[in-house]
BALOBA-1460 file (C-alpha; in Angstrom, 3 decimals):
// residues 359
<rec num="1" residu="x" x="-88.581" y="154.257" z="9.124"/>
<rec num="2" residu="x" x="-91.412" y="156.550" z="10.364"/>
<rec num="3" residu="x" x="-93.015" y="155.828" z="13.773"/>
<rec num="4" residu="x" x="-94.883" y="157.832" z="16.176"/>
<rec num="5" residu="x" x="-94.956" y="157.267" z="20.113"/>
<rec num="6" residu="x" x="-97.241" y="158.577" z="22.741"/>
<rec num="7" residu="x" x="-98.791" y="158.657" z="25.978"/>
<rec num="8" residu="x" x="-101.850" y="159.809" z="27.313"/>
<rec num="9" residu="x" x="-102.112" y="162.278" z="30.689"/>
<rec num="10" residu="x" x="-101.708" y="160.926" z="34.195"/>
<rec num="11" residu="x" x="-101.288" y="157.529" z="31.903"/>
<rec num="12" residu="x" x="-98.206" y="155.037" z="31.916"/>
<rec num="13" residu="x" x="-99.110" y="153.089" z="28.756"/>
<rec num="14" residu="x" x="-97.051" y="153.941" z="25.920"/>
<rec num="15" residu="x" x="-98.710" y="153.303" z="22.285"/>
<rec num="16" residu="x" x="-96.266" y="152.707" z="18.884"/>
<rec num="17" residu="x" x="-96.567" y="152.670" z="15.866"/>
<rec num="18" residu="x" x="-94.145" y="151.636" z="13.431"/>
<rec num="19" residu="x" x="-94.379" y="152.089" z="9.494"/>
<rec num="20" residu="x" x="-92.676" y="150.132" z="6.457"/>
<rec num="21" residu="x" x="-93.548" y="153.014" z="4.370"/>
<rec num="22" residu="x" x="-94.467" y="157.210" z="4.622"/>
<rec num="23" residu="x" x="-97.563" y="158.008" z="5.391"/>
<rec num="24" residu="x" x="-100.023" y="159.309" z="3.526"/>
<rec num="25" residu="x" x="-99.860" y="162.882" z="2.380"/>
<rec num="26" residu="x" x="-103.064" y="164.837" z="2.988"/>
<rec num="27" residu="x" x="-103.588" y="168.736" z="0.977"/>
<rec num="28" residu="x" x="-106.028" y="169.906" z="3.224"/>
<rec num="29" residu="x" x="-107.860" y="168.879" z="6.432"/>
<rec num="30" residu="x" x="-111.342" y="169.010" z="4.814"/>
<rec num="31" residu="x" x="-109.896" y="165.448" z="3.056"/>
<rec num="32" residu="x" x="-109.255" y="164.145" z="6.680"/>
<rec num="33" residu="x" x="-113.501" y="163.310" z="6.750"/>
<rec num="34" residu="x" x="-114.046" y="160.337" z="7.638"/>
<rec num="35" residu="x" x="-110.421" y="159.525" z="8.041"/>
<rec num="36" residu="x" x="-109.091" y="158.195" z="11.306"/>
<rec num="37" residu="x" x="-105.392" y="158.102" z="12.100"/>
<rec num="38" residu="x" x="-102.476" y="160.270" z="13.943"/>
<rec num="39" residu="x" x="-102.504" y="163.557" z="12.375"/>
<rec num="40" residu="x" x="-99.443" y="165.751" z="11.956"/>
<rec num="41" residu="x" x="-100.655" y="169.189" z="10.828"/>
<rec num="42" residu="x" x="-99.130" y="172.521" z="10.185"/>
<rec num="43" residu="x" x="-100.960" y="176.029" z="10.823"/>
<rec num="44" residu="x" x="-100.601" y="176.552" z="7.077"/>
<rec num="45" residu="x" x="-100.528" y="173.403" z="5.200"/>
<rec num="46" residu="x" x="-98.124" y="173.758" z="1.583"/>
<rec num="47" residu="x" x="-96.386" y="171.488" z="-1.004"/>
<rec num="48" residu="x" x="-93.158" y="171.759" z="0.589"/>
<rec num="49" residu="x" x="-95.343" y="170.803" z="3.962"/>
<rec num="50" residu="x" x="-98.359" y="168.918" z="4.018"/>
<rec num="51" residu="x" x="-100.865" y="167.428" z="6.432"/>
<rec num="52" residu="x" x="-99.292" y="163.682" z="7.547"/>
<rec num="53" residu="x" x="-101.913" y="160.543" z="8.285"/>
<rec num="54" residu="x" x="-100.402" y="157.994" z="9.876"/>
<rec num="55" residu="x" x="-102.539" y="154.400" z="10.260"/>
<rec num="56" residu="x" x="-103.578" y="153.828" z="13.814"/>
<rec num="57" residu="x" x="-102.526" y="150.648" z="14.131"/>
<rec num="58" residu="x" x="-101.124" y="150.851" z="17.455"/>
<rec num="59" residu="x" x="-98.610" y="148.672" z="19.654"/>
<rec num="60" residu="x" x="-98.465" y="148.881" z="23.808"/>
<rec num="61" residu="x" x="-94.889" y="149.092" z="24.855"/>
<rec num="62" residu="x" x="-93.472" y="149.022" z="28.364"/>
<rec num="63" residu="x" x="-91.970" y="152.003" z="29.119"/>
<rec num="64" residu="x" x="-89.915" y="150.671" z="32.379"/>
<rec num="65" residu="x" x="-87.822" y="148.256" z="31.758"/>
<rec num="66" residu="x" x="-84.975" y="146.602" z="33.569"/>
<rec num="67" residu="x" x="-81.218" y="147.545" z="32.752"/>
<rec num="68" residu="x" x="-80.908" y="143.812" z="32.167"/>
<rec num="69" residu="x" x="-83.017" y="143.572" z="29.115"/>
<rec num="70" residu="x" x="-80.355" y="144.002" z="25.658"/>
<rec num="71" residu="x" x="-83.236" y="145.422" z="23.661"/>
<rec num="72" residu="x" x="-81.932" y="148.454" z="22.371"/>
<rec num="73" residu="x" x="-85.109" y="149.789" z="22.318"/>
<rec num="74" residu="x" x="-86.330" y="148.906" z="25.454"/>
<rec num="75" residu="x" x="-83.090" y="150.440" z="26.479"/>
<rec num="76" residu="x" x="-83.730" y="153.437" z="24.960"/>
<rec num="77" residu="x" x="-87.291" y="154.000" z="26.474"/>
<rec num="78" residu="x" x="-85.899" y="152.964" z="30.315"/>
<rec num="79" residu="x" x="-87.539" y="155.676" z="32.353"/>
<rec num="80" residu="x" x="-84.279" y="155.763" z="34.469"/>
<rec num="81" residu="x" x="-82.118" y="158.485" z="35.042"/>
<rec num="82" residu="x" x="-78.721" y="156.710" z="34.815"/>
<rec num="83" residu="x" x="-78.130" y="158.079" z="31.739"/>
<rec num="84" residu="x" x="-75.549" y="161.458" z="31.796"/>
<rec num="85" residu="x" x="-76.144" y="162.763" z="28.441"/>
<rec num="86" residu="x" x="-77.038" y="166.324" z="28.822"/>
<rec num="87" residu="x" x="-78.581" y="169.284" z="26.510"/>
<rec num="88" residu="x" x="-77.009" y="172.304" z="26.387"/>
<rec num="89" residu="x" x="-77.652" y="175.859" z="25.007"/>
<rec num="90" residu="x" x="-74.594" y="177.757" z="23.578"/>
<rec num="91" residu="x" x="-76.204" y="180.700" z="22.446"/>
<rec num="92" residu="x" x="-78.511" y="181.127" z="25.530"/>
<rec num="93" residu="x" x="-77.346" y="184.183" z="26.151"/>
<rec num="94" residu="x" x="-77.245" y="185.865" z="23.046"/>
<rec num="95" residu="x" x="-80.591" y="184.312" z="22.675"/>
<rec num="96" residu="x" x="-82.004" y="186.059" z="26.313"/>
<rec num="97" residu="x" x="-80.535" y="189.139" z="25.083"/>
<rec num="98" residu="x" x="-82.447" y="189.024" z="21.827"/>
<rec num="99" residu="x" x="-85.501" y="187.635" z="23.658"/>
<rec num="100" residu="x" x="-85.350" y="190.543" z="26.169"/>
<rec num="101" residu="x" x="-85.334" y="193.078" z="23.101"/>
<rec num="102" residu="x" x="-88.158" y="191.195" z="21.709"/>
<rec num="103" residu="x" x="-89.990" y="191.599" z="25.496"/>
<rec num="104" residu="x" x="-89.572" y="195.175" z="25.851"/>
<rec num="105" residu="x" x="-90.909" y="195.982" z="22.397"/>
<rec num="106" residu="x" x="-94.162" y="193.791" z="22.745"/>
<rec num="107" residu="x" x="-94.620" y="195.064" z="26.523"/>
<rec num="108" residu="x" x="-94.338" y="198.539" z="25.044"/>
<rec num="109" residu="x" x="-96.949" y="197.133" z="22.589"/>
<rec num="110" residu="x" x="-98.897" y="195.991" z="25.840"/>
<rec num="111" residu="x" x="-98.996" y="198.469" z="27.522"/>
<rec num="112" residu="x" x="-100.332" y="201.516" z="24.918"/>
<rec num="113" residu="x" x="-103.272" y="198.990" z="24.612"/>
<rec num="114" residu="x" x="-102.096" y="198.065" z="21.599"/>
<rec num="115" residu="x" x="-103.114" y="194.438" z="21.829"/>
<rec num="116" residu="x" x="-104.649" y="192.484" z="24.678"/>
<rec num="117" residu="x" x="-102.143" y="189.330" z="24.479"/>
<rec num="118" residu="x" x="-99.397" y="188.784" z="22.529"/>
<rec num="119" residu="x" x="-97.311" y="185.368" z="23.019"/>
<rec num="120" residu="x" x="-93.870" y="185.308" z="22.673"/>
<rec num="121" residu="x" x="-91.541" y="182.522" z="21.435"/>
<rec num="122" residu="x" x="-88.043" y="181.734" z="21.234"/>
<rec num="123" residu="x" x="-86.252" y="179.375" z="19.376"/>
<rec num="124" residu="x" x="-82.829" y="177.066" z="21.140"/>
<rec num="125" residu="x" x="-80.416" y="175.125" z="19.287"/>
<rec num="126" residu="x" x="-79.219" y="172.410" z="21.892"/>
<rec num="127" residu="x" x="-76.203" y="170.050" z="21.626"/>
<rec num="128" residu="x" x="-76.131" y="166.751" z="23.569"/>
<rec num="129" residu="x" x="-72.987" y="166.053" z="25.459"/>
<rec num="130" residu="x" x="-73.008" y="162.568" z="24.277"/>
<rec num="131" residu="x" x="-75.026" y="160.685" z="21.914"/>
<rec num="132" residu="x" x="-78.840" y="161.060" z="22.934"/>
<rec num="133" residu="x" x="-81.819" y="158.915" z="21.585"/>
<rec num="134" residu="x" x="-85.013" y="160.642" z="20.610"/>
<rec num="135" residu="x" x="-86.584" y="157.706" z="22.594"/>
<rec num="136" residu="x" x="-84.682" y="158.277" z="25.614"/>
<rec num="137" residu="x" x="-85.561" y="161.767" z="25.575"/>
<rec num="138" residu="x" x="-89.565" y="160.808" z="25.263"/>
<rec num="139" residu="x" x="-88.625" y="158.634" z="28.016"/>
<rec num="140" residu="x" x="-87.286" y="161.280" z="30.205"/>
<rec num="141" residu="x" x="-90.385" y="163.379" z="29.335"/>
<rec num="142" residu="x" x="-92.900" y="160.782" z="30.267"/>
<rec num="143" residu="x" x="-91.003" y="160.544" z="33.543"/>
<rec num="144" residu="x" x="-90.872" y="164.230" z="34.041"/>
<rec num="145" residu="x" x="-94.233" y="165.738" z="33.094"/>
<rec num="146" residu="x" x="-96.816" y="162.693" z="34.107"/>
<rec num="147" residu="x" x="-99.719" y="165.326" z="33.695"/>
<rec num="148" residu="x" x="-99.124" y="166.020" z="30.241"/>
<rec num="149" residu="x" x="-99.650" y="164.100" z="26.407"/>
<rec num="150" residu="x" x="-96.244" y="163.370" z="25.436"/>
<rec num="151" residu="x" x="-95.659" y="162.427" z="21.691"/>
<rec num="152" residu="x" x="-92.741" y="161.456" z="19.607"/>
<rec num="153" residu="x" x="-92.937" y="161.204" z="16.091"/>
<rec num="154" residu="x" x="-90.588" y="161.159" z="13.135"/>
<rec num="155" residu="x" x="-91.334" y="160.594" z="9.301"/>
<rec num="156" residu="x" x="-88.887" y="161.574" z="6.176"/>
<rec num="157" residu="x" x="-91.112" y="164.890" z="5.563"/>
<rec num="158" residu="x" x="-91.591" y="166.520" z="9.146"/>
<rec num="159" residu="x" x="-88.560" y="165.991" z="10.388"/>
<rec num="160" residu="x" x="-88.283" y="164.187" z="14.283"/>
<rec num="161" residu="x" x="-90.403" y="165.931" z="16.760"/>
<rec num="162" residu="x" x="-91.189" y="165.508" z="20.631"/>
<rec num="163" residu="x" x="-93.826" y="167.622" z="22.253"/>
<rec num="164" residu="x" x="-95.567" y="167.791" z="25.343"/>
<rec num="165" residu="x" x="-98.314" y="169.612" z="26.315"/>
<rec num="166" residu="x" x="-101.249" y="170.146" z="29.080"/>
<rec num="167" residu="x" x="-104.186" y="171.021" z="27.085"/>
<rec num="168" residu="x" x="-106.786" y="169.510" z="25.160"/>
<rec num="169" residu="x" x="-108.139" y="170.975" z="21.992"/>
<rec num="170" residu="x" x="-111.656" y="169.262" z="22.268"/>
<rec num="171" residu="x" x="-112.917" y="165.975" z="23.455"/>
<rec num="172" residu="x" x="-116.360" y="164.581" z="23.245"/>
<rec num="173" residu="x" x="-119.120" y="162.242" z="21.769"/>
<rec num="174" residu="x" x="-122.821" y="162.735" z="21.002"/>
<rec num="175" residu="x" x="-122.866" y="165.946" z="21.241"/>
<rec num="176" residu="x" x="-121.380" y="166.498" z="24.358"/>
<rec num="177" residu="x" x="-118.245" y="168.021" z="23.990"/>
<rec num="178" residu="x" x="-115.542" y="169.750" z="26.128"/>
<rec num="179" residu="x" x="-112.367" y="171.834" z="25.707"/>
<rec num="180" residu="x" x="-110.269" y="174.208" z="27.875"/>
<rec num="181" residu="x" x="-109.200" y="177.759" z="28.311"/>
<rec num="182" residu="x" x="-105.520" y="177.103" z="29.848"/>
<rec num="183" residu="x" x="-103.384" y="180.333" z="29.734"/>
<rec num="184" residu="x" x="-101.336" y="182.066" z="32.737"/>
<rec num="185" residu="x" x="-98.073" y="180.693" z="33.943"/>
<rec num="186" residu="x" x="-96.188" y="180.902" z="36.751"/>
<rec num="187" residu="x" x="-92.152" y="178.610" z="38.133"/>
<rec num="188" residu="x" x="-92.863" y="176.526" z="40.913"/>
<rec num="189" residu="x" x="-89.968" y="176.680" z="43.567"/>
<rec num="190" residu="x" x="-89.314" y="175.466" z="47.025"/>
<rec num="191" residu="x" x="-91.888" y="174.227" z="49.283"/>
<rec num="192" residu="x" x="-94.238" y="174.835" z="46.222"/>
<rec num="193" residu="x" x="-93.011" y="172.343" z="43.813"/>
<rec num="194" residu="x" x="-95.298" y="170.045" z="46.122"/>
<rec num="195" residu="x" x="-98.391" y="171.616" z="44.986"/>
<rec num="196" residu="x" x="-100.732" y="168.711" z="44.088"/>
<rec num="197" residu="x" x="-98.429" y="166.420" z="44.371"/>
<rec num="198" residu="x" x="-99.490" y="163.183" z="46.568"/>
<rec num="199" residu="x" x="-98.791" y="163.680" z="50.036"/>
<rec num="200" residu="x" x="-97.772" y="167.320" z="49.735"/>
<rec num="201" residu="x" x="-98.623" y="170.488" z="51.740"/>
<rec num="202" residu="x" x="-99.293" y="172.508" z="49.318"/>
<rec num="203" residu="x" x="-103.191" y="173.406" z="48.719"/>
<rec num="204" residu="x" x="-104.849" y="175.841" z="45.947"/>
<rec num="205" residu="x" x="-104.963" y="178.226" z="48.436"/>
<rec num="206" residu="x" x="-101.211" y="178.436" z="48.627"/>
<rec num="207" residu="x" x="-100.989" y="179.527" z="44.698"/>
<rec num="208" residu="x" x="-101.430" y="183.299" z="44.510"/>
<rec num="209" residu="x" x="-101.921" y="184.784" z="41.073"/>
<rec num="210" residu="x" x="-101.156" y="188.303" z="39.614"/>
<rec num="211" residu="x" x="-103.668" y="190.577" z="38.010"/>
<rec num="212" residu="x" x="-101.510" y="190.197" z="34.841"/>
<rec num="213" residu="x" x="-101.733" y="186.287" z="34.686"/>
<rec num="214" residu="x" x="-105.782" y="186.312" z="35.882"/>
<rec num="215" residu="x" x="-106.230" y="188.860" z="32.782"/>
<rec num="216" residu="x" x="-104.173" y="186.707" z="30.235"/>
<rec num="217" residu="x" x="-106.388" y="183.583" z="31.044"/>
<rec num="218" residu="x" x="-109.544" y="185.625" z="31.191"/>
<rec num="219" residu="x" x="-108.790" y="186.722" z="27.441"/>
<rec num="220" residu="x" x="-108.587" y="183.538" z="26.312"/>
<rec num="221" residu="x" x="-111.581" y="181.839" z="28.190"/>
<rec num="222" residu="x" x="-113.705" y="184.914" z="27.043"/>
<rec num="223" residu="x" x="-112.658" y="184.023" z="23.546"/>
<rec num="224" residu="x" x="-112.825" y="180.409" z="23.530"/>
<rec num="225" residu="x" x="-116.240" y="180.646" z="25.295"/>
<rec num="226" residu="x" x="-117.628" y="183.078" z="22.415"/>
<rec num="227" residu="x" x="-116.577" y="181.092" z="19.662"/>
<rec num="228" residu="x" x="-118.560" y="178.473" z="21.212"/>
<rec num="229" residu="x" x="-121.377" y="179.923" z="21.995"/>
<rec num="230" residu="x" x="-122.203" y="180.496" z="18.219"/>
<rec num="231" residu="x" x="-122.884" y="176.229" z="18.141"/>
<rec num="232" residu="x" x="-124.315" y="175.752" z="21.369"/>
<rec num="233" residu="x" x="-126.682" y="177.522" z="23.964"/>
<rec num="234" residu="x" x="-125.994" y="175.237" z="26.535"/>
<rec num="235" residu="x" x="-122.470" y="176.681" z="27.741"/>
<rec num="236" residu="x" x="-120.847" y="175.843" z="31.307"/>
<rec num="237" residu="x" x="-117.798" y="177.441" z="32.312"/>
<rec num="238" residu="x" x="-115.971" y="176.037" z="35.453"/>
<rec num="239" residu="x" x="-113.147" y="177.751" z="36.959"/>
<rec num="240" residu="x" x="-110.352" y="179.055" z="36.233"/>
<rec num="241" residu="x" x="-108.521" y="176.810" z="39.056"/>
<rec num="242" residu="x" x="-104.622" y="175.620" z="39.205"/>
<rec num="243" residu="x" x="-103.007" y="173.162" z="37.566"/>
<rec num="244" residu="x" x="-99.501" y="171.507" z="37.928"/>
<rec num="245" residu="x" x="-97.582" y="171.154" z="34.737"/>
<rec num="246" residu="x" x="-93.649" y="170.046" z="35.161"/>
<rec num="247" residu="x" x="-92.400" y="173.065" z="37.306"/>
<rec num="248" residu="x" x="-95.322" y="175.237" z="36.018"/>
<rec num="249" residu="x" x="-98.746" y="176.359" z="37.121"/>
<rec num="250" residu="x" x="-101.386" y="177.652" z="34.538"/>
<rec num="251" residu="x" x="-104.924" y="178.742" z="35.181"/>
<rec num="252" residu="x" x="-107.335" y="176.434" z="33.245"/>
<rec num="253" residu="x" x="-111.248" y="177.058" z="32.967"/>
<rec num="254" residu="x" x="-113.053" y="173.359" z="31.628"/>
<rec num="255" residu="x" x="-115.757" y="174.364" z="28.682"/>
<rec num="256" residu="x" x="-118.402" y="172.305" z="28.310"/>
<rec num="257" residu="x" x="-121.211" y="172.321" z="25.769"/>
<rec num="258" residu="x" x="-123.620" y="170.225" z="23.844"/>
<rec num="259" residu="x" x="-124.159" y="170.604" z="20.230"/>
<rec num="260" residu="x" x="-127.830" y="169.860" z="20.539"/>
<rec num="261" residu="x" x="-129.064" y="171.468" z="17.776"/>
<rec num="262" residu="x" x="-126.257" y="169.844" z="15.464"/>
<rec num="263" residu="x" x="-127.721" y="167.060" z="13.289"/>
<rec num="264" residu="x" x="-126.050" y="164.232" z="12.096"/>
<rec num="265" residu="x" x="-124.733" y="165.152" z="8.980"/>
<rec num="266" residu="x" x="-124.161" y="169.209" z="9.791"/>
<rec num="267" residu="x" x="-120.211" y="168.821" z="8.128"/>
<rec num="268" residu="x" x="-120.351" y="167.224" z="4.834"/>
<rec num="269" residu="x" x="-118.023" y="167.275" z="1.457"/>
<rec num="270" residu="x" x="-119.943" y="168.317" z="-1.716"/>
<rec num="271" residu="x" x="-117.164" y="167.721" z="-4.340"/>
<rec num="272" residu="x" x="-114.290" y="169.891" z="-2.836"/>
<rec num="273" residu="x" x="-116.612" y="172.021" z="-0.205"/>
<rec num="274" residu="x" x="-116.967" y="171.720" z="3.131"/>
<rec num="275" residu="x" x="-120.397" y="172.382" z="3.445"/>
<rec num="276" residu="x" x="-121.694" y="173.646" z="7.350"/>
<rec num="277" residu="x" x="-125.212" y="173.212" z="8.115"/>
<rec num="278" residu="x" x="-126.539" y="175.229" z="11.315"/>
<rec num="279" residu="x" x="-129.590" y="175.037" z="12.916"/>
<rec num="280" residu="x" x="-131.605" y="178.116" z="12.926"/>
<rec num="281" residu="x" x="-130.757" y="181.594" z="14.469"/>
<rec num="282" residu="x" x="-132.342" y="182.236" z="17.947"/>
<rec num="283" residu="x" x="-132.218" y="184.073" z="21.398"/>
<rec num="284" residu="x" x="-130.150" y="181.735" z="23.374"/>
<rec num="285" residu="x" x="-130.468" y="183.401" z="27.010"/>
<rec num="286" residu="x" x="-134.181" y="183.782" z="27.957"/>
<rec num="287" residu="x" x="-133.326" y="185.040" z="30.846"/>
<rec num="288" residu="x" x="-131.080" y="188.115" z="29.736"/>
<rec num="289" residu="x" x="-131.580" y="190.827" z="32.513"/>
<rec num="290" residu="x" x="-128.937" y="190.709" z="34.204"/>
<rec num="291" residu="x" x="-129.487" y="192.424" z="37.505"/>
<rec num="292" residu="x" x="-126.005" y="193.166" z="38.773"/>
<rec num="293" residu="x" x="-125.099" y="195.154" z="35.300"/>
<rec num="294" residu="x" x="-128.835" y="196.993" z="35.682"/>
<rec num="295" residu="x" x="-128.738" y="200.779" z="36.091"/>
<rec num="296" residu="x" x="-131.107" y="201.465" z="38.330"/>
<rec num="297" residu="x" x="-133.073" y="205.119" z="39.496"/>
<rec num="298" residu="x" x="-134.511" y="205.813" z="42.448"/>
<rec num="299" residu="x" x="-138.509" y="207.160" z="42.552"/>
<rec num="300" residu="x" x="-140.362" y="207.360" z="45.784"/>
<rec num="301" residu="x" x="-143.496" y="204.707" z="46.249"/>
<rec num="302" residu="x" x="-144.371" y="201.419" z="47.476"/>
<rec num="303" residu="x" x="-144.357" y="198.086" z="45.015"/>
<rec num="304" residu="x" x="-145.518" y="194.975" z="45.825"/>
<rec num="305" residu="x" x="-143.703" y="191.685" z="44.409"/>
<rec num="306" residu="x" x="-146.407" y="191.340" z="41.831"/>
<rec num="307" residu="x" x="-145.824" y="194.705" z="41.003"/>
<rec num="308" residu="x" x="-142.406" y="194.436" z="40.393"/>
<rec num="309" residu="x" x="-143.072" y="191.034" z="38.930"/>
<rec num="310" residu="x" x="-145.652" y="193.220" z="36.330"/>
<rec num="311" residu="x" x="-142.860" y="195.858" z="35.808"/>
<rec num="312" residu="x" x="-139.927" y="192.649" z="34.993"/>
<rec num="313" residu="x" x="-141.798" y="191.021" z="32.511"/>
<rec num="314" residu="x" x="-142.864" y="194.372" z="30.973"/>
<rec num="315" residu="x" x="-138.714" y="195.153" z="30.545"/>
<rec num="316" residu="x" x="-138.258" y="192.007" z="29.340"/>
<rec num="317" residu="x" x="-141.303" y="191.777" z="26.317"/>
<rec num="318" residu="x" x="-140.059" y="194.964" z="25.163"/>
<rec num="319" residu="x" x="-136.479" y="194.293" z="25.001"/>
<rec num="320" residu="x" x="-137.649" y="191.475" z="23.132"/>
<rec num="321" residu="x" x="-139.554" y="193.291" z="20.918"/>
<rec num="322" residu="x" x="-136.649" y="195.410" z="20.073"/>
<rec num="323" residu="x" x="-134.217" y="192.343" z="19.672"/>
<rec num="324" residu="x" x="-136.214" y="189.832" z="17.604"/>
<rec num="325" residu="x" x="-136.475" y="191.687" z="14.803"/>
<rec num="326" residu="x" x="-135.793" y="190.595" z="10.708"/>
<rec num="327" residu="x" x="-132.891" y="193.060" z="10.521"/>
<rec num="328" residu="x" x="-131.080" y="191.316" z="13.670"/>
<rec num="329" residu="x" x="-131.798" y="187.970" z="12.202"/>
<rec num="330" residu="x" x="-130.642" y="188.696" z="9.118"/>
<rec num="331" residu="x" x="-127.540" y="190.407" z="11.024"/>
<rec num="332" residu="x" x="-127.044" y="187.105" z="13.180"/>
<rec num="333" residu="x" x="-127.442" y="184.930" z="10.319"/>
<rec num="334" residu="x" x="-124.812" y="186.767" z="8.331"/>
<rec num="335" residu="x" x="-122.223" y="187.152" z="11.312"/>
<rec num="336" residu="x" x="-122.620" y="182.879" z="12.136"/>
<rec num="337" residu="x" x="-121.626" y="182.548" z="8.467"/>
<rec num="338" residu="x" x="-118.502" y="184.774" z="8.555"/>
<rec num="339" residu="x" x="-117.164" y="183.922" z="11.765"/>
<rec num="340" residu="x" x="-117.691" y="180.045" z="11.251"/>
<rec num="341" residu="x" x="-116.395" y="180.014" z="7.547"/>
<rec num="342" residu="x" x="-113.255" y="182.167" z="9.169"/>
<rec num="343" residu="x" x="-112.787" y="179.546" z="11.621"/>
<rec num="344" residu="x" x="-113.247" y="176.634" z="9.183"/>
<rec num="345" residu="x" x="-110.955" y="178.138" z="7.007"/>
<rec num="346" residu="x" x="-108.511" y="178.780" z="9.792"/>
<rec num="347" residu="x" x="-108.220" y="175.432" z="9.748"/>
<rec num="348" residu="x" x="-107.494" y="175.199" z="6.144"/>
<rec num="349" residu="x" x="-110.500" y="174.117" z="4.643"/>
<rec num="350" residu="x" x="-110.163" y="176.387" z="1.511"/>
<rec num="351" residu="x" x="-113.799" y="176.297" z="0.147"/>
<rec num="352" residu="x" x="-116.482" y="176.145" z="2.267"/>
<rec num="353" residu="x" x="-120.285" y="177.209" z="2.593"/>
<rec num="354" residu="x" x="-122.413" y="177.666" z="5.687"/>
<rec num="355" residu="x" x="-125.727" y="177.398" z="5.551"/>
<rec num="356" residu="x" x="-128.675" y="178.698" z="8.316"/>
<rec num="357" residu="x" x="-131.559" y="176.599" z="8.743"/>
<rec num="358" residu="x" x="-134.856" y="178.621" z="8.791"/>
<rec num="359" residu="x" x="-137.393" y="178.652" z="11.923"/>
């Protein structure tokens, strides 16, 4: 039987969802229009493994129960500790050594400015000491990381998975969306593991960050906030600031924006296309000078504040002169279709077309 089990952040409902059959097998995620449901998708959906829809017709479950109840499921999902059953890692050191290989080779990488941020994973096999329940271990996780979306799913085709994670893709209605740029990570230990915790000691102020972990984040709020700058000219970036995961800090920075100038309708099928409408090209910050970045010379002289007033708006009619012309237009108008269709088919929409509205 498939099913799929979550729980939102800082949330103790638990959802189900139970199904008599598989779900339904999706080829690519422009066929998910329209379409509402729990979505399992891989980075490259294939034959061998395809985009899951499950229905959303969701149960509430209680996820602490007594030891008294015979349910096995309710057993199962208990919250409590009592049970001994324990994961272990055989090969972890053979797997550290590996891993430590790995490190040297991509800090090498690092460090001759090869690339700017590389991630690297590592794969465990575990063996329980005893027999283990998926649900008890989703259980355990809810318990464990109360900050975080916790999922547990299992179906015939992907196999039985349990993830939990801190961050949120992107969230939003009418045009007001958000996402995050979460990246930088640092153990928790000691007095510190109280860090916004209820009643702790532990401020903001207590978390001190290296130069290596306020560049990582940086990278990926820079990038996150460019890609979304191409839909919206009404960007706010707020942080980066703390946050507790499990025994874990990250930096996060919260992105919001408003697609204003999205219409309903923008993302539309035509047959098999996914078809992008954007609204036209245009200087999005008016007020472009920025002062602090200026090179400035030094000439001898008295101005007055109209004068320099006179002098500003001078700068800035002539660097608008020289930046609103056809050939930059055309230029922005070609780059919004090649970075968008790269991103929609990132996502494995296979045919697309973007199109510019005109001023």
């Amino acid at each position: 039987m498939s099913y799929v089990y979550f729980r939102l952040p800082h949330s103790t409902h638990v959802f189900r969802n139970r199904l008599s059959t598989e779900p339904e097998e999706i080829a690519s995620l422009a066929e998910l229009n329209g379409r509402r449901g729990f979505v399992i998708a891989p980075f490259t959906p294939s034959d061998d493994c395809p985009i899951l829809l499950l229905p959303t017709d969701w149960e509430e479950v209680n996820l602490n129960f007594s030891g008294d109840n015979q349910n096995s499921e309710q057993t199962y999902l208990s919250s409590n500790d009592s049970v001994s059953a324990m994961l272990l890692d055989a090969d972890y050191e053979k797997e550290r050594q590996r891993y430590a290989v790995d490190f040297h080779n991509y800090h090498g990488q690092l460090t001759n400015d090869a690339f700017q941020k590389i991630v690297l994973a590592r794969c465990a096999r575990l063996t329980a000491t005893e027999k283990l329940s998926p649900l008890t271990l989703f259980a355990r996780a809810c318990h464990r990381y109360p900050r975080m979306f916790i999922a547990l799913f299992s179906t015939e085709r992907s196999g039985t998975w349990l993830i939990a994670t801190p961050e949120t893709l992107i969230s939003g209605t009418n045009g007001a969306m958000q996402t995050m740029a979460l990246a930088g990570t640092m153990r928790l230990s000691g007095a510190n593991l109280d860090f916004d915790v209820e009643g702790g000691s532990i401020g903001k102020d207590d978390i001190h960050w290296s130069t290596k972990n306020i560049k990582e984040q940086r990278y990926v709020e820079t990038y996150i906030t460019e890609c979304v700058e191409q839909f919206s000219d009404d960007v706010n970036v707020e942080g980066p600031f703390t946050v507790h995961a499990g025994d874990l800090v990250h930096l996060r920075s919260d992105i919001r924006f408003h697609l204003k100038d999205a219409k309903e309708g923008w993302l539309s099928m035509s047959g098999d296309t996914l078809v992008a409408k954007l609204p036209p090209v245009r200087l999005l910050d008016n007020d472009f000078i920025d002062e602090t970045r200026t090179r400035s010379f030094i000439a001898s002289g008295k101005w007055s504040s109209v004068d320099r007033k006179e002098m500003y708006d001078r700068a800035v009619q002539k660097m608008r002169q020289r930046c609103l012309t056809k050939k930059n237009y055309a230029a922005a108008q070609l780059n919004a279709k090649e970075q968008f269709g790269q991103m929609l088919r990132s996502m494995g929409f296979e045919k697309t077309r973007v199109e510019i509205g005109s001023k």
